[in-house]
Residue frames as a rotation matrix with the C-alpha (Angstrom) as fourth column:
UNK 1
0.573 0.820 0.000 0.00
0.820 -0.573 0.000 0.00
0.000 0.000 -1.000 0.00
UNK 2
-0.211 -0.621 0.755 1.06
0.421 -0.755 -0.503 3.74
0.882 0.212 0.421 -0.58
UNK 3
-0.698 -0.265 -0.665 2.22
0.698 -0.456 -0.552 5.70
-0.157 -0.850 0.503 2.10
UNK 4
0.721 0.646 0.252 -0.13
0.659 -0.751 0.039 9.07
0.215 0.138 -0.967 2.53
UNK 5
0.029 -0.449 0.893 0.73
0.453 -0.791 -0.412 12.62
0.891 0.416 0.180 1.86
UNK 6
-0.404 -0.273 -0.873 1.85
0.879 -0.381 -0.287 14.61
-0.254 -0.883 0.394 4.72
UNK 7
0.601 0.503 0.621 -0.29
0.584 -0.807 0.088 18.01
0.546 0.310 -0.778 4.30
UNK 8
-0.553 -0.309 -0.774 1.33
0.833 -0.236 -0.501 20.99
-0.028 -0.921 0.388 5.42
UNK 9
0.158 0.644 -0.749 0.09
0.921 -0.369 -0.123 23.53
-0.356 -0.670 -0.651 7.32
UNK 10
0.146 0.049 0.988 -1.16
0.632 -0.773 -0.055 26.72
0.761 0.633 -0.144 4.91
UNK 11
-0.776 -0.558 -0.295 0.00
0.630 -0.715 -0.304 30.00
-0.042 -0.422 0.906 6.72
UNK 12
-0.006 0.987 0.158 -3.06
0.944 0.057 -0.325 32.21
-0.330 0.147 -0.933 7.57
UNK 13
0.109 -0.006 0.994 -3.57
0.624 -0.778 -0.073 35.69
0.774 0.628 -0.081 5.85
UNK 14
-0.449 -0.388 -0.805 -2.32
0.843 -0.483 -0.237 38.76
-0.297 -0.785 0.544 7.36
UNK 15
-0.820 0.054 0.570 -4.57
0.226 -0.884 0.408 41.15
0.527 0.463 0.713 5.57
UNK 16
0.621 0.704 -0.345 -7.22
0.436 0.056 0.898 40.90
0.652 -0.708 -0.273 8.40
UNK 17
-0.148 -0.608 -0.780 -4.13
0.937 -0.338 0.086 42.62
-0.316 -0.719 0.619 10.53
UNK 18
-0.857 -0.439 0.270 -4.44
0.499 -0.837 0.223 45.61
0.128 0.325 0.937 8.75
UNK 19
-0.149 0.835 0.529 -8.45
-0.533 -0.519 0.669 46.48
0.833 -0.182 0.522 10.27
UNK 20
-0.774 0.070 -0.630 -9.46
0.598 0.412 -0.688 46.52
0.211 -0.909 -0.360 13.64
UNK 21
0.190 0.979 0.070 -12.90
0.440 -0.148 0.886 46.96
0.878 -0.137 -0.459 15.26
UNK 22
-0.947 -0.183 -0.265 -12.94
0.308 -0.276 -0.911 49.62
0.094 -0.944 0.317 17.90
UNK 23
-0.462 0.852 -0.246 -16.83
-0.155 -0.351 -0.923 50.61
-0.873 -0.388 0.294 19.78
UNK 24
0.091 0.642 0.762 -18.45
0.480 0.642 -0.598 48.59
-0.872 0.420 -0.249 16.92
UNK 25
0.833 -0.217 -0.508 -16.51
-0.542 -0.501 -0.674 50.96
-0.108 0.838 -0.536 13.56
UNK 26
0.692 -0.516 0.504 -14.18
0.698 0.658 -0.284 49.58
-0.185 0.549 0.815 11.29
UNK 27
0.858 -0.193 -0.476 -11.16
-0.233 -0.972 -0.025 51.48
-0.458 0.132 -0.879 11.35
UNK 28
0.754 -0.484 0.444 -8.43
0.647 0.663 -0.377 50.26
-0.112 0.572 0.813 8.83
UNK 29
-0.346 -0.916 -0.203 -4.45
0.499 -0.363 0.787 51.34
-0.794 0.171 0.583 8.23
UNK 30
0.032 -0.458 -0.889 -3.13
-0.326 -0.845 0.424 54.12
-0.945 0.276 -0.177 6.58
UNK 31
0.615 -0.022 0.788 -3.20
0.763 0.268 -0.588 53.91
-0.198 0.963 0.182 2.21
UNK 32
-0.557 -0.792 0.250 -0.92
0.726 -0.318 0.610 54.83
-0.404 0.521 0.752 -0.13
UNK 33
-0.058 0.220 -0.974 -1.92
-0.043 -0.975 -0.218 58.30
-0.997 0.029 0.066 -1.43
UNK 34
-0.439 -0.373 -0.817 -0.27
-0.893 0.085 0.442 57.69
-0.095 0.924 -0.370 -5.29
UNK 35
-0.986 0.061 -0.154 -2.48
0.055 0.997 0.047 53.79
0.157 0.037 -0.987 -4.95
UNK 36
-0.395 0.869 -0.298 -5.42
-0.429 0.112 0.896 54.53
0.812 0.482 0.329 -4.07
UNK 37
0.279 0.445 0.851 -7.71
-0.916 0.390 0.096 52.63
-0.289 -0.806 0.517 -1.12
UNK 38
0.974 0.060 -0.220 -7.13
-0.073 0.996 -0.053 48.53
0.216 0.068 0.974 -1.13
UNK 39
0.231 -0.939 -0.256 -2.87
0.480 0.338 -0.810 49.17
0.847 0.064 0.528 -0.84
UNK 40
0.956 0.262 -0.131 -2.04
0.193 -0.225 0.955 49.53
0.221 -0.938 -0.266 2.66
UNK 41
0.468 -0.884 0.017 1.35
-0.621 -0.342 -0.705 50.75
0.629 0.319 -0.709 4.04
UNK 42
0.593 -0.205 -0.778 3.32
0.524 0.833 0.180 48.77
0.611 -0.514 0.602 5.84
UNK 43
0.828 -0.186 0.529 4.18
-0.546 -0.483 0.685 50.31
0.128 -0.856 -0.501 9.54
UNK 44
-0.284 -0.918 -0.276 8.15
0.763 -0.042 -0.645 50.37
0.580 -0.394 0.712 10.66
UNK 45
0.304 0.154 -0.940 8.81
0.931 -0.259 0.259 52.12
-0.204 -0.954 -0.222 13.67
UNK 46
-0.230 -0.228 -0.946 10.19
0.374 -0.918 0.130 55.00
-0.898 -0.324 0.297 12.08
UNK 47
-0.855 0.040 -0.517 8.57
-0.445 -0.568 0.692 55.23
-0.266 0.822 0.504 8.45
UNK 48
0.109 0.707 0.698 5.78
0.041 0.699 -0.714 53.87
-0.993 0.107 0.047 6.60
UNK 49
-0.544 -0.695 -0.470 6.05
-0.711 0.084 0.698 52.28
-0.446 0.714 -0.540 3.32
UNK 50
0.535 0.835 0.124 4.21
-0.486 0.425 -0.764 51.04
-0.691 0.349 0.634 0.07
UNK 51
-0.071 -0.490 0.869 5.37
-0.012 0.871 0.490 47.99
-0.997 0.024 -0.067 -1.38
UNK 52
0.528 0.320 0.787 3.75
0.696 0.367 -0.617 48.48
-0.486 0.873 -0.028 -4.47
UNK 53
0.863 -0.103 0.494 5.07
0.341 -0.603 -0.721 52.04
0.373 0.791 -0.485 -5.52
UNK 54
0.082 -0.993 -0.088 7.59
0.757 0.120 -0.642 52.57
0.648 -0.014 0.761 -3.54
UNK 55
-0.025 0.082 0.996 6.47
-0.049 -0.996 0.080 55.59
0.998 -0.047 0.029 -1.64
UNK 56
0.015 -0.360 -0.933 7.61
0.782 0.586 -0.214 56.73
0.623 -0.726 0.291 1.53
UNK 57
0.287 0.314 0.905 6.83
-0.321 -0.859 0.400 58.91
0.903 -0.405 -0.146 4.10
UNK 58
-0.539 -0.725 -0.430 9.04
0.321 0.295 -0.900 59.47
0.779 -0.623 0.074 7.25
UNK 59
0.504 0.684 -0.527 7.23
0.791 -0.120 0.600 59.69
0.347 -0.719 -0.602 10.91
């Protein structure tokens, strides 16, 4: 008989990190300005940054 596949374990999405329910409103991260709503930046302690265009803005 054949052995069975081992399945691994799928990594869950992290775009649910980027909105967070506060007193029952949906408030969602910073967008890229030059993108548009749907492209979030991506939070460093001292800058934020869009993956897609490149655009950066220093805290």
């Amino acid at each position: 008989m054949a052995k069975k596949k081992q399945v691994k374990n799928k990594k869950p999405s992290t775009k649910w990190t980027k909105f967070k329910l506060i007193d029952g409103k949906i408030t969602r991260a910073r967008n890229c300005p030059k993108c548009g709503p749907g492209v979030f930046f991506a939070e460093h302690k001292d800058r934020l940054y869009c993956g897609h265009c490149h655009y950066l803005e220093i805290k």
